[in-house]
N, C-alpha and C positions, 0 to 999 in steps of 0.2 A: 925486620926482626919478627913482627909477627906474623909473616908467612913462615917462616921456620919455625916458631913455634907452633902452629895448626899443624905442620907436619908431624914435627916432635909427638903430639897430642894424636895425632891418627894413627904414627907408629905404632904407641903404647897400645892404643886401643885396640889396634890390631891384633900384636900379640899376643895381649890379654883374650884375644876371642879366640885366638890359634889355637892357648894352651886348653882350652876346653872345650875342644872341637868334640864333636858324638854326646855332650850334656847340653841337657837345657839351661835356657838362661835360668839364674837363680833371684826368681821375683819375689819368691815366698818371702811372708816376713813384713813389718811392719814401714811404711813408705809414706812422705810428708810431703805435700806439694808447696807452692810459695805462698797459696794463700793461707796455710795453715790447716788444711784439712789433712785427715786420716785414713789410711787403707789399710786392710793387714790383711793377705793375700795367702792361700792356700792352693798348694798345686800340686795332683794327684800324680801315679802314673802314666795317665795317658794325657795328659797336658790339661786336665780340666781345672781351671781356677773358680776357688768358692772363698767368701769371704765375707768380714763389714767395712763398711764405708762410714766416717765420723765425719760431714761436711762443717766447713768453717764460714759457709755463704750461704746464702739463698736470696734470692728474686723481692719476695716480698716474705713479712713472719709471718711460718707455717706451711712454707711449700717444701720444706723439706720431710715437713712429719716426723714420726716418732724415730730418734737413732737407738741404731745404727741400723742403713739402710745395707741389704743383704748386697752382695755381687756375686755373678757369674760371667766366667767365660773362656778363653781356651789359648794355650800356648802351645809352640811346635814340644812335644815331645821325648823326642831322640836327638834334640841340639844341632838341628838340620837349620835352622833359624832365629832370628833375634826378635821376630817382632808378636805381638799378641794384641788381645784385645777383650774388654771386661767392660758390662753393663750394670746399671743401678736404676731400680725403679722407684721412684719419691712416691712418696705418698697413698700408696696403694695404684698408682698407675697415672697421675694425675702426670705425672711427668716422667720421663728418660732419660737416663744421660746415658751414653756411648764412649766409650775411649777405646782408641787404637793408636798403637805405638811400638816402638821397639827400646830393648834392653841396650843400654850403652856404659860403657864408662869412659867417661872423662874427667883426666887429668885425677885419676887413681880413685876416680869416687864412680861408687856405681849407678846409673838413675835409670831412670824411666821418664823417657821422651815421648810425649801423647799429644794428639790432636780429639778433641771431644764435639760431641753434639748433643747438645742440651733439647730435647721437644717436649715441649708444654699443649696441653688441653687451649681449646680455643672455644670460644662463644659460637662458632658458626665457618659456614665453609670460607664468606667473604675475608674472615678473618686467618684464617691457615698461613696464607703468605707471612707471619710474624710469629708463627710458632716455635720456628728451631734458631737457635743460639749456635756459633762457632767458638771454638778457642782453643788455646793452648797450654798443657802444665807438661809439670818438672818437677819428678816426684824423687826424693832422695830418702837417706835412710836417715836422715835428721831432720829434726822438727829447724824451719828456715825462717820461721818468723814468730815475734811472742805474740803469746792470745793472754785475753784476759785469765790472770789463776792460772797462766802455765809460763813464769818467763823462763828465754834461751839458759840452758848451763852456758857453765864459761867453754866446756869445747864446742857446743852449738854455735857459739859469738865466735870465736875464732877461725872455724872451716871456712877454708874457701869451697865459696859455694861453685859449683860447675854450672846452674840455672841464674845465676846472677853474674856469668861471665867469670867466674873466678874471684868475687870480690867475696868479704867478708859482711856479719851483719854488726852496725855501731850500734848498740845497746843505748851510746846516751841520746843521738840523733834518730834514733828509728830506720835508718836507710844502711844499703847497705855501700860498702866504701874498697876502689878497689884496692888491688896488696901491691 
């Protein structure tokens, strides 16, 4: 059953990408990844993205500095492609983050699928081997998880989430649950 369903779900996606063959994907617009952090995303006509960045994390308090950190960076243009990619520089340069990703929709919701690289300042050259961070987000156009002073609406709790597999988020447990 659930390889027909992945297929079901790649169809859609397909088609969904057929019907807007020659535009670009449409990333503009405000996007919430799973740890609760913020992007709101602007994109020019020639694919350039400018923006802020509201982080929900940081390393240690203060390495993110003052928000909202600025972004830049550049998507295909003429809807020749799905994928892009947008930088943020913390704290006056003290650190980088990197995302590169492409535009998808899954299972009717649209996201952003990224792979990032976090590189931080180091004490010295022996120390560089520990500078850069890996990982992964999943940015949607709903807030996915409550922060302090911001909890889910009731249609935030009820989405199936697409970065959580399709489950839902349980408000009385904190996790989320699938459907």
């Amino acid at each position: 059953m659930g390889n027909s369903l992945n297929k079901t779900n790649a169809l859609t996606s397909q088609s969904n990408l057929d019907s807007r063959k020659g535009q670009p994907p449409n990333i503009g617009g405000k996007w919430y990844n799973e740890l609760g952090s913020e992007v709101e995303l602007t994109v020019d006509p020639k694919g350039i993205i400018t923006g802020d960045y509201y982080t929900a994390v940081e390393s240690k308090p203060g390495a993110k500095g003052s928000q909202p950190a600025h972004v830049i960076g550049h998507v295909s243009h003429n809807g020749a492609h799905d994928t892009f990619g947008f930088n943020v520089l913390w704290k006056n340069g003290a650190s980088t983050t990197s995302w590169a990703g492409e535009y998808k929709d899954c299972n009717g919701e649209p996201v952003l699928l990224t792979t990032w690289l976090l590189t931080s300042e180091t004490d010295s050259c022996l120390d560089n081997w520990m500078s850069t961070r890996i990982g992964k987000d999943c940015f949607t156009r709903f807030r996915q998880v409550p922060l302090p002073g911001k909890e889910l609406t009731e249609e935030e709790r009820s989405r199936n989430n697409p970065c959580a597999g399709g489950e839902s988020w349980n408000y009385r447990n904190q996790h989320y649950d699938k459907k």
